[in-house]
N, C-alpha and C positions, 0 to 999 in steps of 0.2 A: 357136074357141080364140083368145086374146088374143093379143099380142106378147110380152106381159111373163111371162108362164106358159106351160111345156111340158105337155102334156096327157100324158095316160098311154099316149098308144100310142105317145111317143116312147121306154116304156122296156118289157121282156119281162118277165113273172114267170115264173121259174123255180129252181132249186138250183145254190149254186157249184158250176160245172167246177173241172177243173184249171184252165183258161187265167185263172178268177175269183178262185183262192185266197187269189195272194199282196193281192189289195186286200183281203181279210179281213183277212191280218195283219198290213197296214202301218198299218193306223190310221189313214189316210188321214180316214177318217169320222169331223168332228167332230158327234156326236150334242147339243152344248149348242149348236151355232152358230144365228145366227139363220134361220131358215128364209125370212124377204123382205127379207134383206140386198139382195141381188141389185136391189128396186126403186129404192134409193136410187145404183147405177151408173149412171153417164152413159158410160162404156166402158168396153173390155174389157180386164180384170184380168190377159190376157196381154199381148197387143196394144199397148192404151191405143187402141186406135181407136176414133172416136165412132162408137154405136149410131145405124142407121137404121132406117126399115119394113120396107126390105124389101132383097133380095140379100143377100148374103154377110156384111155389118153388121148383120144382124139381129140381135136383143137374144136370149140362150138364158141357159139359166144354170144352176150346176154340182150337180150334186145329192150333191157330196160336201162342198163348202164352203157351196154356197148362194150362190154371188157370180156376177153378171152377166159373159157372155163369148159370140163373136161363134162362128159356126157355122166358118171352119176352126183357130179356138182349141181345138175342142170335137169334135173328130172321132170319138175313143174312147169308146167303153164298159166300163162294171165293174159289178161285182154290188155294189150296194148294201144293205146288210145289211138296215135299215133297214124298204126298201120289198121288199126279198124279189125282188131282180129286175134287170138289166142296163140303166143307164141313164147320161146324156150325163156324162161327167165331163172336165174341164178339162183344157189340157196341165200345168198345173202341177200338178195334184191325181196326175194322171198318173205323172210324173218323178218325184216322190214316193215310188211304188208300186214304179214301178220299181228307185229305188235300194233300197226295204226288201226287195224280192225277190232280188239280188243279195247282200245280208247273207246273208239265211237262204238260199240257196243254198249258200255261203261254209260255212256252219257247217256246213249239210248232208253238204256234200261233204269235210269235215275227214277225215283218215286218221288211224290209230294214231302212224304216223311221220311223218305232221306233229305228232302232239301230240306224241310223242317230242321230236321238235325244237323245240316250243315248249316243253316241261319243260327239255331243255337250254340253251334260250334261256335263261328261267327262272332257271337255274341260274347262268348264264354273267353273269346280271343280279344275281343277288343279290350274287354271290363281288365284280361289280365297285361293284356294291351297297357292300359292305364294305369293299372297298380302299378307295372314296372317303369312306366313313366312318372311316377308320384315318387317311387324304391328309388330311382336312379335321382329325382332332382333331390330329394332328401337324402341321397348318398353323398351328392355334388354339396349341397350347404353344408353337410356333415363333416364332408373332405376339406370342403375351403375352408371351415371353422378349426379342426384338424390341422392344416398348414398354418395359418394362422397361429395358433399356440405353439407349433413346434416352434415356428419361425422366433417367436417372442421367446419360446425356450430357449434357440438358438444365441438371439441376443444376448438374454440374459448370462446364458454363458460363455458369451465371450467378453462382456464385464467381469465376469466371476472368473474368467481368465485372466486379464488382465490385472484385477484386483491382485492374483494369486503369485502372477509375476512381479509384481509391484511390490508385495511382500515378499517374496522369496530375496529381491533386490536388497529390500529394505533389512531382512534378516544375516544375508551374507556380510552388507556396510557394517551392523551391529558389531558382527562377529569379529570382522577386520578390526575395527576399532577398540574393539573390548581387547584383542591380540594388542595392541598397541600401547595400549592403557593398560595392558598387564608388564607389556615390556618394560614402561616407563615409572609405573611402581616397584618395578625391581631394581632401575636403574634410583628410581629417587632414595628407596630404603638404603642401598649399597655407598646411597651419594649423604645420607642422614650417617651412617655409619661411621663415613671417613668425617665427619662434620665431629661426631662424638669424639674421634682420635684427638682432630686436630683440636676441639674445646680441651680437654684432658691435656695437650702441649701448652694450649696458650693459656689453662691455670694455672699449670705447675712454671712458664716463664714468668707471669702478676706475682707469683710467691717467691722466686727469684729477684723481682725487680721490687719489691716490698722489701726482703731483704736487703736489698743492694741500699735502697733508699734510706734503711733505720742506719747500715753502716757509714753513710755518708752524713745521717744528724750528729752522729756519735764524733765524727771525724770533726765536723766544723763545730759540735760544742767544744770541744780540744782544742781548736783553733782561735775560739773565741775566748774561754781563761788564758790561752798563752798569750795572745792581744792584750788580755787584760792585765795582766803580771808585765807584759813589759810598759805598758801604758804608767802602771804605778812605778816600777821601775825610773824610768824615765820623769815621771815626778819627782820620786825621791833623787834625783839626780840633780833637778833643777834646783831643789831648796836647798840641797848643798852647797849649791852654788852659790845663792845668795845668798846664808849664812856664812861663806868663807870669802863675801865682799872684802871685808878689812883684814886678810892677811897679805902677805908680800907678793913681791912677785912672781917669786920662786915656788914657790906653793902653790900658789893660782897656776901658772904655768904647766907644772904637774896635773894639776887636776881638771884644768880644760886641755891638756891632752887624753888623761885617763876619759874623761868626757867623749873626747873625739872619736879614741876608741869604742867605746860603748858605742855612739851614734854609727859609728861603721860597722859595728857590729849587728847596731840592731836597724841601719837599711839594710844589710845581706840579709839579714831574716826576713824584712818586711817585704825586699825582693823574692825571697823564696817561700814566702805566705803566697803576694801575687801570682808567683807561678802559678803556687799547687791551686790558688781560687780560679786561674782560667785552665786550668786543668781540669777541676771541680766544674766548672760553668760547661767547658765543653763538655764532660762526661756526662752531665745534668740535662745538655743539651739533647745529645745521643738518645738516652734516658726516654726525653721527651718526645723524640720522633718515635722511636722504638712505641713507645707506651700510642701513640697518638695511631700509629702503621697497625700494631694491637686490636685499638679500639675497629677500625675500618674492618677489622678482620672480623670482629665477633661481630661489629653489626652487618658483615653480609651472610655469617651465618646466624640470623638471628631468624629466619624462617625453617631452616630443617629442626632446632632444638630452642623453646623459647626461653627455659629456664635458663640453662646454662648463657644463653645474651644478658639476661638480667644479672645474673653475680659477673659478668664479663664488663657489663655497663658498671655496676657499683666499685670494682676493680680499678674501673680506667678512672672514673670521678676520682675516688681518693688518691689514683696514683697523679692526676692532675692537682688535685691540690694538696697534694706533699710539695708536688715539682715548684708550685706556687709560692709556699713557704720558703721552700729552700732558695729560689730566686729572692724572694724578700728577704731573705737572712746575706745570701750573696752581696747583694746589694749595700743593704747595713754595713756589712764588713769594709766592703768599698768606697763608702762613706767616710768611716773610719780611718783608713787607711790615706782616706786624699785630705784629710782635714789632720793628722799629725805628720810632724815633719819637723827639722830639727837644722836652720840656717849657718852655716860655718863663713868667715872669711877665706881667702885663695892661701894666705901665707901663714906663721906662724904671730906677724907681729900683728895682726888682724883678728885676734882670737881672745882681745882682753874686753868684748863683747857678745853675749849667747843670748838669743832670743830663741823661745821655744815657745811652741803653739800648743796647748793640751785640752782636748776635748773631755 
């Protein structure tokens, strides 16, 4: 006999005992397994001990699996179905058998009132069976109703978000704008300020040019008694004349030269009245843009300071109608002026006739 092969007297033919049963019914015997599995082990499949020649590591091997194992791996026997006979099988092929013999024991040995008790198990199992399929669908509605409100929570707070962004937007534009509108009440008080300067100039030049206006009534009432004195003047000139109709001619002569004199005299003055009246007219003129440039001024500051436009307007009114009068006094003067006048001949012998025009 080899190493590698057990021979047949290592194993009895006979019929399972009882002691053989249960390895019939554990199935222990795989009948497809390879049958010289066993020569490709270098140890044993309990163990793991390396196979020697000889002693107790001797190489044997299981006639239920077929795999190489060492002789106290292999102490037991079983009836091998197979070979019809009781021969070497493994511890593990073994413990195998074992446990499937304690099953069928187990079942064997089952009573009426264990199955009783395993039906009210049974029963104890389905009822709680059911409770926890009741727990779980009431979990699941629970859950879904649960999702459901977060979800609408969810919603809700991303309105309440957006709301909050929306206002945050809304309060920063505030803020900008309030910035802006602060700036621009700094710049309007600053801009009322120089308005108040510049009202404070253009009172104190209305009180100037009031001024200037009463000296220029004063000037042309002067002008107008001197007009008037030479007016009579120049009367008294004329009736001289015709009460010294009937003297000679040597006398007359005389006296429409002194005459002449006078009248040359008094066109130089009437020419140096005319000056100073377009003197007076232009100056009045002046006056009048000046006063009129004034007024434009106070009425575009008539929004930062309302008062001071009001005496700024009543200012300009009376300064327009002084200007009014004095034009109409001008005028008069002018009048005056083109309606006397005093006609002479070219030569001396031309002169024993005087017409004079007196208004």
């Amino acid at each position: 006999m080899s190493s590698d092969e057990d021979s047949s007297s290592e194993g009895e033919k006979c019929s399972p005992g009882p002691q053989d049963y249960f390895i019939i019914m554990s199935n222990v015997f795989n009948p497809q397994a390879n049958r010289k599995a066993y020569r490709l082990d270098k140890i044993c499949i309990v163990c793991s001990s390396k196979f020697s020649l000889l002693g107790s590591n001797k190489k044997h091997h299981c006639k239920f699996c077929f795999r190489g194992v060492c002789r106290k791996c292999s102490t037991n026997k079983g009836y091998q179905p197979e070979l019809q006979g009781r021969y070497r099988i493994c511890d593990n092929c073994y413990n195998k058998a074992l446990e499937s013999q304690k099953t069928s024991q187990k079942a064997v040995e089952s009573t009426p009132e264990v199955i009783e008790d395993e039906a009210n198990e049974s029963a104890e199992e389905k009822k709680y069976e059911e409770l926890t399929k009741k727990l779980e669908e009431e979990f699941s509605a629970k859950k879904a109703e649960l999702e459901a409100e977060i979800s609408k929570i969810n919603e809700e707070k991303g309105k309440i978000e957006l709301e909050e962004n929306g206002l945050r937007r809304l309060i920063e534009d505030s803020g900008k704008e309030m910035r802006k509108k602060d700036i621009r009440i700094i710049a309007t008080r600053e801009k009322i300020q120089e308005l108040k300067k510049d009202t404070t100039a253009d009172r104190e030049r209305v009180k100037e040019l009031h001024k200037l206006i009463k000296d220029q009534e004063v000037e042309n009432d002067h002008l107008k008694e001197k007009l008037e004195e030479t007016r009579v003047e120049r009367s008294r000139s004329i009736d001289s004349i015709d009460d010294s109709s009937s003297f000679s001619e040597k006398p007359l002569k005389q006296t429409l030269d002194s005459i002449k004199e006078q009248t040359d005299a008094l066109k130089q003055e009437i020419d140096e009245m005319k000056n100073r009246m377009d003197e007076i007219r232009e100056e009045l003129n002046e006056k009048k843009a000046e006063a009129g440039v004034l007024e434009k001024t106070i009425e575009m500051k008539s929004t930062g300071n309302p008062e001071p436009e009001e005496e700024s307007e009543t200012s300009v009114r009376e300064l327009q109608e002084k200007i009014m009068r004095q034009q109409h006094e001008i005028q008069a003067l002018n009048n005056q002026l083109t309606k006397q006048g005093v006609i002479n001949g070219p030569d001396s012998e031309s002169r024993g006739i005087c017409r004079c025009v007196i208004c």
